[in-house]
Phi, psi and omega in degrees: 000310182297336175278337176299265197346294198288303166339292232275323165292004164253329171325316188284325149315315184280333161321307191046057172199147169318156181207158175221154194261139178261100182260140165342160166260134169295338176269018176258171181248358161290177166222028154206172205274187163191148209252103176295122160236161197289145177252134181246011199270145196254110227258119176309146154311105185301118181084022166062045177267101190285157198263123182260126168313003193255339154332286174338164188193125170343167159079317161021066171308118179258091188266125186222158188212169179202172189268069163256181183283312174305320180296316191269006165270330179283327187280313169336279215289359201206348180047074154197176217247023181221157187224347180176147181242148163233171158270123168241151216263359185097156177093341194086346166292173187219184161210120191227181180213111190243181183294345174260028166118188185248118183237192188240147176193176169266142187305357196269312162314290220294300191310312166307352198250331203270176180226357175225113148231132192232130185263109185254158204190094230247114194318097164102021191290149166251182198293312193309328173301309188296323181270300191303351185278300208293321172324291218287353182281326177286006178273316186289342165273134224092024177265172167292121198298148158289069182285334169316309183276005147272339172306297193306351171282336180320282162310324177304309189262029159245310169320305193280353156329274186313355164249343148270012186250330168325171199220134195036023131032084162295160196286334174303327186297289209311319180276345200254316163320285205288314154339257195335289184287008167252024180299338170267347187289343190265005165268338184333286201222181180248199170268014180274358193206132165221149165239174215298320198257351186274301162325001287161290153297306188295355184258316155309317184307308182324328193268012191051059234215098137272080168320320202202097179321338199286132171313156155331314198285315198269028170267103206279171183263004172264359159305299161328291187312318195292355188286339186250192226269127184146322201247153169290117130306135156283355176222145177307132138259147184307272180253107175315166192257156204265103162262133263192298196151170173274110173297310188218117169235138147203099186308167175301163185236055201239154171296317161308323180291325199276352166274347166246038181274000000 
């Protein structure tokens, strides 16, 4: 037994990702607990079936990577099969926030550009929800990108290791934790300068959408992915996020990819 234990505690180190312990359901028939670990990995589409854009619904989370250096320096840097988040606004339109500012476009340009797109959907938005998300994102647009505050993720995702890797971890420490070293992140920027997953959260929230209590600024778009239901957050979350479909799969032809097949 002390050799299980220790195997399952190393397993779990060699991991380096958040884990959550899943204690029984009193209706359930297991009589034991069991140990989750975060998944950063983008699970191909069964039967190689895409999600059709006419699907889609305002609020829409788009999560995506592509076989660029910058995509792949980022998925590095966060260990996750995603590299950038948009909104999508209905209409076939998006809203992002890229290095030349934040615009509005068709979702058709994003795909072509991207080599992964995957869709998240946050449970029960209601129409009203929906406007107000879409509103406060086209409002942002021509604003600036935040480069400070993706430089400060630099350290922030080296820092925050150490608030994941503990093994078993509770999940109140690991978000109170993961809070604390992102503490210059909250100096970063005002909401006048954004990058893609922050925008993305300041827009839900405007809409009074608390995905996550955790600031904006210190949020990744592999933080988005960790959101949804099934998977370890790195931060608390309200309401898991919906996974919806592939809009687009041709994993990256990258070294990062090939480590989260």
């Amino acid at each position: 037994m002390e050799r299980l234990i220790a195997i399952a505690v190393l397993i779990v180190l060699l991991q380096a990702c958040a884990t959550r312990i899943e204690l029984p359901r009193a209706d359930a028939d297991a009589a034991h607990a069991a140990i989750r670990f975060q998944s950063s990995s983008v699970v191909p589409p069964v039967d190689d079936e895409l999600l059709a854009p006419h699907r889609l619904q305002p609020g829409d989370i788009i999560l995506t990577s592509a076989s660029t250096l910058r995509s792949g320096g980022i998925r590095l840097m966060t260990w996750s099969s995603v590299s950038h988040a948009a909104l999508y606004i209905g209409e076939g339109w998006i809203v992002e926030a890229l290095g030349s500012g934040v615009h509005v476009r068709r979702l058709e340009g994003l795909l072509l550009e991207e080599s992964i797109a995957v869709v998240l959907r946050y449970p029960g938005l209601r129409p009203d929800q929906q406007a107000q998300i879409t509103d406060y994102a086209l409002e942002q647009a021509g604003a600036r990108f935040n480069f400070v505050g993706v430089t400060l993720h630099v350290p922030f995702s080296l820092a925050r290791r150490a608030c994941e890797m503990p093994p078993l971890l509770p999940e109140a420490v690991r978000d109170v934790c993961v809070r604390s070293v992102g503490v210059l992140n909250y100096l970063a920027a005002s909401e006048t300068q954004l990058f893609c997953s922050q925008l993305v959260m300041q827009a839900y929230q405007h809409a009074g959408v608390q995905v996550t209590d955790a600031d904006p600024r210190l949020i990744t778009p592999a933080d988005i992915l960790h959101m949804r239901e099934g998977d370890v957050p790195s931060v608390a979350v309200r309401q898991p996020l919906r996974f919806v479909g592939h809009l687009k799969y041709e994993p990256p032809s990258t070294v990062v990819a090939a480590v989260h097949q």
